[in-house]
C-alpha positions as CSV (number, residue, x, y, z in Angstrom):
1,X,-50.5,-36.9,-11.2
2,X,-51.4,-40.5,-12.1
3,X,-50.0,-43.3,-10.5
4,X,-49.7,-47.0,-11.9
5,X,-49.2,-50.8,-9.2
6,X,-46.5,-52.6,-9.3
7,X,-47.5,-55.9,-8.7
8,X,-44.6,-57.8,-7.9
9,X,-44.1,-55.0,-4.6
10,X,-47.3,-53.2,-4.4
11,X,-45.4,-49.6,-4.6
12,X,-48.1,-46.8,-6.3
13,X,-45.2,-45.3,-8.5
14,X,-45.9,-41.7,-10.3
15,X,-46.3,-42.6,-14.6
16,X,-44.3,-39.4,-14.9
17,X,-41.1,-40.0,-13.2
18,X,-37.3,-38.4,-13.7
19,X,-34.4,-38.8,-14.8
20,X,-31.2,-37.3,-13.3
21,X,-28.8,-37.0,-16.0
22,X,-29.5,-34.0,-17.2
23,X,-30.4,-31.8,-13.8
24,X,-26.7,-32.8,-12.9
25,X,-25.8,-30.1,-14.9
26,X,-27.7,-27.3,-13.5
27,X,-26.7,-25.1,-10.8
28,X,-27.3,-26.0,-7.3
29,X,-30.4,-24.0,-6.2
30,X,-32.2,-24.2,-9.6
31,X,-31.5,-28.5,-9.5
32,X,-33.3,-28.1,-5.6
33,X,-36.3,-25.7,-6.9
34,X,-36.7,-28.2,-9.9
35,X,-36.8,-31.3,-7.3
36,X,-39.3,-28.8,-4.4
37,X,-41.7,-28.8,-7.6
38,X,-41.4,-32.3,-8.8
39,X,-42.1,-33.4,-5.6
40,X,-44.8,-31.2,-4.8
41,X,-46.7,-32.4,-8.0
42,X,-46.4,-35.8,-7.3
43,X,-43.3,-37.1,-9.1
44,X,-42.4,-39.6,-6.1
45,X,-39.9,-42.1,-8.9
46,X,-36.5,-41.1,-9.2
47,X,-33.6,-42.8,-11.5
48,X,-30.1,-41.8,-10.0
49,X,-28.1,-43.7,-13.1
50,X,-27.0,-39.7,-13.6
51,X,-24.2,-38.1,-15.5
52,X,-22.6,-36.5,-12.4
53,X,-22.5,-37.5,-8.5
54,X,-23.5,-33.8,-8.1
55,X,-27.3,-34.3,-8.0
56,X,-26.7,-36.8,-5.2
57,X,-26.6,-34.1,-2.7
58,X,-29.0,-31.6,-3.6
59,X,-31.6,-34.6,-3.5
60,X,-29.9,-35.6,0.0
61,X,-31.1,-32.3,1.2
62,X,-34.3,-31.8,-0.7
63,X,-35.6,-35.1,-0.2
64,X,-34.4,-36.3,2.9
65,X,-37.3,-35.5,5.1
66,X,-39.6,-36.8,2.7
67,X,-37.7,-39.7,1.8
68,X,-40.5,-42.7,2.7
69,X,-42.7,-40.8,0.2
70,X,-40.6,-41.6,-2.8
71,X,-38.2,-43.8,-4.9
72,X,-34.9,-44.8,-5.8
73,X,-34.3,-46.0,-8.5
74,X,-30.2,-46.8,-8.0
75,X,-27.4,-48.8,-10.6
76,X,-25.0,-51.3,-9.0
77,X,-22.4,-50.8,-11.7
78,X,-22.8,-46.7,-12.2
79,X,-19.9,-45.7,-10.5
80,X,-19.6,-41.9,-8.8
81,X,-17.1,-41.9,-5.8
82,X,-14.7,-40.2,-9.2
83,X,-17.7,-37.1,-9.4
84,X,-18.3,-38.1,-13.2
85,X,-20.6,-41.2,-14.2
86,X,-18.6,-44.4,-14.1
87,X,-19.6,-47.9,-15.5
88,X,-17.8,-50.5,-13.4
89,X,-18.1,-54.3,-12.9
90,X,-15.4,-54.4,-10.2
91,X,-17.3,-55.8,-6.9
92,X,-15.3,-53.7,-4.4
93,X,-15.8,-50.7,-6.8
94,X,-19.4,-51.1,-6.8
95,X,-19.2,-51.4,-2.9
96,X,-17.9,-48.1,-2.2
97,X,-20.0,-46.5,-4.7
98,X,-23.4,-47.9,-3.1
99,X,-21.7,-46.3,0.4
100,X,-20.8,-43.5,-1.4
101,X,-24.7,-42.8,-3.0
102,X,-26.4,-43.4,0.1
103,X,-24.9,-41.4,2.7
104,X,-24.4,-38.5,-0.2
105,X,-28.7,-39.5,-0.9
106,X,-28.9,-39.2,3.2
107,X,-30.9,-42.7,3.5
108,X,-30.0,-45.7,4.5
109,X,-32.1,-48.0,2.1
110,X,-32.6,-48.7,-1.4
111,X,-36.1,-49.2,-3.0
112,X,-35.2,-50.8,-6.3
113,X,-31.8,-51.9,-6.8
114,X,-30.8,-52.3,-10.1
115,X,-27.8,-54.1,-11.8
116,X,-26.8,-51.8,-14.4
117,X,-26.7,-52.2,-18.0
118,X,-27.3,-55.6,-19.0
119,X,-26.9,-55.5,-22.7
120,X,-25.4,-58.6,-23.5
121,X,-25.1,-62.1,-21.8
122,X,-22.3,-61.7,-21.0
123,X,-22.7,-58.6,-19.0
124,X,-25.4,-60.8,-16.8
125,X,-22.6,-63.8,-16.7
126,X,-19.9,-61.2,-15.3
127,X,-22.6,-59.8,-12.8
128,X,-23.3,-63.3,-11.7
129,X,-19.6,-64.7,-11.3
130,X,-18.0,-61.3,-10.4
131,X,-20.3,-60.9,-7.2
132,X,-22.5,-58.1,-8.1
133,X,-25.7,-60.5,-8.1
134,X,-24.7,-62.4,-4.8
135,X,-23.7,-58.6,-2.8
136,X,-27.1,-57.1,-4.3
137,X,-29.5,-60.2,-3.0
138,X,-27.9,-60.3,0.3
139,X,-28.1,-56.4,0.8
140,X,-32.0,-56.9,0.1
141,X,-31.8,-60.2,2.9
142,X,-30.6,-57.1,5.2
143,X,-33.4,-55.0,3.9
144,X,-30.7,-52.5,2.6
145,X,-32.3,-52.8,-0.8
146,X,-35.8,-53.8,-1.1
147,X,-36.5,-54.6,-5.2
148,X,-34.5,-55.7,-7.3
149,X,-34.1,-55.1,-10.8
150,X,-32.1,-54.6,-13.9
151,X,-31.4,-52.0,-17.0
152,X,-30.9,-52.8,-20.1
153,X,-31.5,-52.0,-23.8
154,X,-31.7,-55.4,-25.2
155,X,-34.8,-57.6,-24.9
156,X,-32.8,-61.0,-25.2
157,X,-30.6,-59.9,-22.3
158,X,-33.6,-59.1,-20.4
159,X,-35.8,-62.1,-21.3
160,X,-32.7,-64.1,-19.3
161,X,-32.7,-61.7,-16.0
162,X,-36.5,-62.5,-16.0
163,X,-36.1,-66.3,-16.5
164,X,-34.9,-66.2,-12.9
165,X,-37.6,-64.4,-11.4
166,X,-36.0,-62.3,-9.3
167,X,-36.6,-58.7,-11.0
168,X,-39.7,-56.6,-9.2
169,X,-38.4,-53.8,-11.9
170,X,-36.7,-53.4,-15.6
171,X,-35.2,-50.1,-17.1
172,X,-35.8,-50.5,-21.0
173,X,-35.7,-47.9,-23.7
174,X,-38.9,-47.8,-25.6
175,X,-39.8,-45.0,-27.9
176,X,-41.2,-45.3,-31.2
177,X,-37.9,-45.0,-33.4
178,X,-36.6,-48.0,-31.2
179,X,-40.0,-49.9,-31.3
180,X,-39.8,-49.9,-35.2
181,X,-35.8,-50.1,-35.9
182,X,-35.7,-46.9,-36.9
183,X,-33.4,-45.5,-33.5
184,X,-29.5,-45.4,-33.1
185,X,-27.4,-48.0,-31.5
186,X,-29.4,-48.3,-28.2
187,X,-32.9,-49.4,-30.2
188,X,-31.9,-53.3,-29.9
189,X,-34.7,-56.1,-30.9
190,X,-37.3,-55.8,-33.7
191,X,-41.0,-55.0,-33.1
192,X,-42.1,-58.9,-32.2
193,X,-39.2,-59.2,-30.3
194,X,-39.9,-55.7,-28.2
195,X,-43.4,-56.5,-28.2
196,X,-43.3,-59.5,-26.8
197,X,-41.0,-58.3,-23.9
198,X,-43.4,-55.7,-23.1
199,X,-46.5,-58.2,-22.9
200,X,-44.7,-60.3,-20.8
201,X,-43.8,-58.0,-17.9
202,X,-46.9,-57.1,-17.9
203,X,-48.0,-60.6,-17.3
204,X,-45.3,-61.4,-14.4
205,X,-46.3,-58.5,-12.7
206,X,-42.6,-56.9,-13.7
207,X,-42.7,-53.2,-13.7
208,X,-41.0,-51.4,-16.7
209,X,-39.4,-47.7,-15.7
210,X,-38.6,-46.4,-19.2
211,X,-35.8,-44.1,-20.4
212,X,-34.3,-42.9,-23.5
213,X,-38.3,-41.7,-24.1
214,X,-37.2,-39.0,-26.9
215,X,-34.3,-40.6,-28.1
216,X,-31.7,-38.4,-26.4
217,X,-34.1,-35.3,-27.9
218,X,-33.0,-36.8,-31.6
219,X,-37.5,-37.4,-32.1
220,X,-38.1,-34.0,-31.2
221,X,-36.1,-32.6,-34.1
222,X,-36.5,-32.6,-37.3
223,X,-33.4,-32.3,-38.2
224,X,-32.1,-35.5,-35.8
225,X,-35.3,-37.6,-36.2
226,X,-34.8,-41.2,-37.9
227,X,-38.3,-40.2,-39.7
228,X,-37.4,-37.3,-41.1
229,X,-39.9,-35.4,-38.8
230,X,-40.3,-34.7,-35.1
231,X,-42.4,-36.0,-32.9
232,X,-43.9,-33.7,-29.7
233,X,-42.9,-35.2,-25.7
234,X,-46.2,-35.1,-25.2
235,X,-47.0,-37.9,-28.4
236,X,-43.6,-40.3,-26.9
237,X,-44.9,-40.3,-23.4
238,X,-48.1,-41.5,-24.0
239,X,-47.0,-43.7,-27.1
240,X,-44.7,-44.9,-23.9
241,X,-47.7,-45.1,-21.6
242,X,-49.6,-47.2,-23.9
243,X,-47.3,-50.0,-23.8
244,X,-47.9,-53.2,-21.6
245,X,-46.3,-53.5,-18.2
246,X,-44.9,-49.6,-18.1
247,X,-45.6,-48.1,-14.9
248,X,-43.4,-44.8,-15.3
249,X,-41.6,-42.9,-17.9
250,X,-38.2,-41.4,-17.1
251,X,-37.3,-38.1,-18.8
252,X,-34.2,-36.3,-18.2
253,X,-34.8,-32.8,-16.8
254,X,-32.5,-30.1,-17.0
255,X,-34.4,-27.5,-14.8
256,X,-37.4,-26.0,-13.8
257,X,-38.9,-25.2,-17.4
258,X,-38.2,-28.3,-18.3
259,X,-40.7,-30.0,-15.8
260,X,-43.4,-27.2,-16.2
261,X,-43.6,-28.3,-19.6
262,X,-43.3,-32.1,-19.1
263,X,-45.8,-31.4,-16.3
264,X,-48.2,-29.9,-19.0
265,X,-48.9,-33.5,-20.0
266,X,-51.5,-34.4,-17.9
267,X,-53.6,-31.2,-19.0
268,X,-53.3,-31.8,-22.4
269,X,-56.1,-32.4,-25.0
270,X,-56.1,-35.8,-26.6
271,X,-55.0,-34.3,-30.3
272,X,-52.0,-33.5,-28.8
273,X,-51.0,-36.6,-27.6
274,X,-52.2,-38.8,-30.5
275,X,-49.6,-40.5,-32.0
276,X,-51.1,-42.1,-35.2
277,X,-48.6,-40.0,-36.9
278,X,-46.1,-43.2,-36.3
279,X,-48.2,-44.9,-38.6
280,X,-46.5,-43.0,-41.4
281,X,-43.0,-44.4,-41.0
282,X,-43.6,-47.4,-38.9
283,X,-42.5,-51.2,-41.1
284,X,-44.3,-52.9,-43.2
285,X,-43.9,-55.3,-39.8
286,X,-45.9,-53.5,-37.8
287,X,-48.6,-53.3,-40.5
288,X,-52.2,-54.9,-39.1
289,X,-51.0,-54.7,-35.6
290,X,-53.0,-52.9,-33.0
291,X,-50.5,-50.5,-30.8
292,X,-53.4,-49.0,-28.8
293,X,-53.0,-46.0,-29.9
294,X,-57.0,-44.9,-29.4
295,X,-57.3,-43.5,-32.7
296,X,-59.8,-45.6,-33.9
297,X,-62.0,-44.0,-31.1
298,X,-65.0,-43.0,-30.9
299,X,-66.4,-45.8,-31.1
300,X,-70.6,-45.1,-31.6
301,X,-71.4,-48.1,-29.3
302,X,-68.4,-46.8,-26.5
303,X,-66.6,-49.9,-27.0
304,X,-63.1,-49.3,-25.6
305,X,-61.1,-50.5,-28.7
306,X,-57.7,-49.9,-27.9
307,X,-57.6,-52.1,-24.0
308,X,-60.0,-54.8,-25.2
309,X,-57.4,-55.9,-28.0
310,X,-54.6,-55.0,-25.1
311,X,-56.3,-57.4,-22.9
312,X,-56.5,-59.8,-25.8
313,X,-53.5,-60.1,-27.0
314,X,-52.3,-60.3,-22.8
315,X,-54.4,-63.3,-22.7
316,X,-52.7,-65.0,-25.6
317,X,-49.3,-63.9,-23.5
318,X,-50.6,-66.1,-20.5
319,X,-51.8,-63.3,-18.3
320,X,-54.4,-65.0,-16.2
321,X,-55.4,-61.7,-14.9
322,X,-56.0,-60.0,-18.7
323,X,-59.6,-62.3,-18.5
324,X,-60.5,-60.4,-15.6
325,X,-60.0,-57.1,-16.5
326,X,-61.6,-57.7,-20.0
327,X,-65.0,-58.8,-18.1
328,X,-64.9,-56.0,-15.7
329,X,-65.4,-53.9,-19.3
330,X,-69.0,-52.5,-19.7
331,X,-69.0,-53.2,-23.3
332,X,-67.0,-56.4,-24.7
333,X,-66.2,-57.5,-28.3
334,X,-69.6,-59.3,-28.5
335,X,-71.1,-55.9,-28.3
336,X,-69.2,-54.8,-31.7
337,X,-72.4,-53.7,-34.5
338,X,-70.0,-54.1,-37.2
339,X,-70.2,-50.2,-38.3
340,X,-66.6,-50.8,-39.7
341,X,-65.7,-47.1,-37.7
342,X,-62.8,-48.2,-36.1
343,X,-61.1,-49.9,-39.2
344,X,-61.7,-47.3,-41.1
345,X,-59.7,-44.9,-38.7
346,X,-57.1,-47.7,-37.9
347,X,-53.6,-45.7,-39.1
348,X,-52.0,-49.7,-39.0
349,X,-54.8,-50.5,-41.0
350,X,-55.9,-53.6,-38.3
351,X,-59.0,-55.2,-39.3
352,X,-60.9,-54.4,-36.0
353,X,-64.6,-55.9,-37.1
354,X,-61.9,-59.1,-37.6
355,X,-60.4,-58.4,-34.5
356,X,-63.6,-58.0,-32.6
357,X,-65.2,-61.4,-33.9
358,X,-62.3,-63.5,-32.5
359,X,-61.5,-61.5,-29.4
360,X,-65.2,-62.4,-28.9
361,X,-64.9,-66.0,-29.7
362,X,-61.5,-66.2,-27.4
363,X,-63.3,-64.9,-24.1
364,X,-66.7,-66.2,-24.8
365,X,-65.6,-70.0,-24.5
């Protein structure tokens, strides 16, 4: 397993995390063997915004003596003391729901607390007037939670949350359909817009825990993919990974096979996690923009391509710390011979000799 900082609370979080909806559905002792094995291989970040109250349990009794060893990930506003998933803005509501998820969870603390589904401003307006906002701060002033956070699918509505400071954590949904307005209802935000959300979480330090990573499944078919072709898991996680300010990606998992395979990941070969592919079908937009994809690599002189323009264009974002890593590289833009490689390779088609010349004139001043 390979684990990722958050800055803002120092937690080492798991870049392969899980999702609950879908293990909700499965039967008892195959949702426990499926949680024994995540845990075992290092999964240690959990989202509980589920389909069913179920799964609270059989983590309550799979997790509870390890429960200092991972994370909670857990929506004021998802609503189970019904069974079924609930979405609720009622304050008292959301009260016994909390109760209800941690003594069904069998802790007593939160690690990130998350108001739930801020899509539009006035969804953060009714959190903040209603109570949610005030109940959630002053559980972490008890050290009943001890993050906060927020989900949402709309970078506007987040950009406000984080105007305030207070998140440690965002849900977002990022895949590559939503990235280039090619996804359903849930892809909000064109690619600046996305991009520049991303970039700046990474510069505050703001963790992003990522969900809707396949679309709902829609990019792994043909038949349901916006491009007309599927993609693999393996190609939208690290697409996913590759994105500033992501610390862990959230796939729903319905049992045991599910995670082998998801698991697979981190033995796979580079081909099959390249992405390029996106290239094909991504907007004119996102034409002569680097994504970090790595494709351009090798590089004959070992220049890392792909993190010296992420480190760039972090710099440009105002992350002070984006300098720092860039020196700590062993080879730096200044160390470009100009082969034209990499530009060649580019599937965006980004002038990387360009790139190279001004990256190097940015950090050499």
């Amino acid at each position: 397993m390979e684990y990722r900082i958050n800055r803002k609370t120092g937690d080492k979080i798991s870049v392969l995390g899980m999702g609950t909806s879908a293990i909700a559905m499965a039967e008892e002792k195959e949702a426990a063997k499926t949680l024994e094995k995540a845990f075992e291989e290092g999964i240690n970040y959990y989202d509980m915004a589920t389909s069913h109250g179920s799964c609270f349990q059989v983590f309550g009794k799979v997790m509870r003596d390890v429960r200092e060893k991972i994370f909670y990930q857990i929506h004021f506003g998802a609503d189970y003391t019904k069974g079924a998933y609930g979405w609720t803005t009622d304050l008292e509501t959301v009260k016994r729901s909390v109760d209800w998820q941690l003594e069904a969870l069998k802790t007593d603390y939160i690690d990130y607390g998350f108001l739930h589904c801020l899509d539009e401003e006035a969804d953060w307006k009714q959190h903040k007037e209603g109570g949610i906002l005030q109940y959630l701060l002053r559980l972490r002033e008890q050290g009943v939670v001890r993050h906060l956070g927020l989900s949402s699918h709309t970078p506007a509505t987040a950009e406000l949350v984080l105007d305030t400071g207070l998140p440690d954590m965002l849900m977002l949904s990022i895949n590559p359909a939503y990235d280039y307005e090619c996804g359903d209802e849930w892809g909000k935000g064109n690619v600046s817009e996305r991009m520049r959300l991303y970039q700046r979480c990474e510069t505050e330090g703001v963790g992003i825990s990522v969900m809707k990573a396949f679309s709902g499944g829609q990019l792994l078919d043909a038949k349901t993919s916006p491009f007309g072709r599927a993609l693999t898991a393996y190609q939208c996680i690290q697409y996913i990974l590759d994105k500033p300010g992501v610390l862990t990606v959230l796939p729903g998992v319905r049992d045991h096979a599910d995670l082998e395979y998801l698991l697979g990941f981190f033995l796979a070969e580079a081909k099959e996690k390249d992405y390029a592919v996106i290239s094909s079908f991504a907007p004119k937009s996102a034409e002569g923009k680097c994504v970090y994809c790595d494709h351009c690599q090798p590089c004959p002189e070992g220049l890392a391509i792909a993190l010296i323009n992420k480190y760039y264009d972090l710099a440009l974002a105002g992350d002070v710390l984006a300098g720092e890593h860039y020196k700590s590289l062993e080879k730096k833009a200044d160390d470009c011979i100009g082969c034209g490689h990499c530009s060649q390779r580019c599937p965006f088609h980004v002038d990387q000799l360009g790139r190279m010349r001004e990256i190097s004139g940015y950090f050499g001043r």
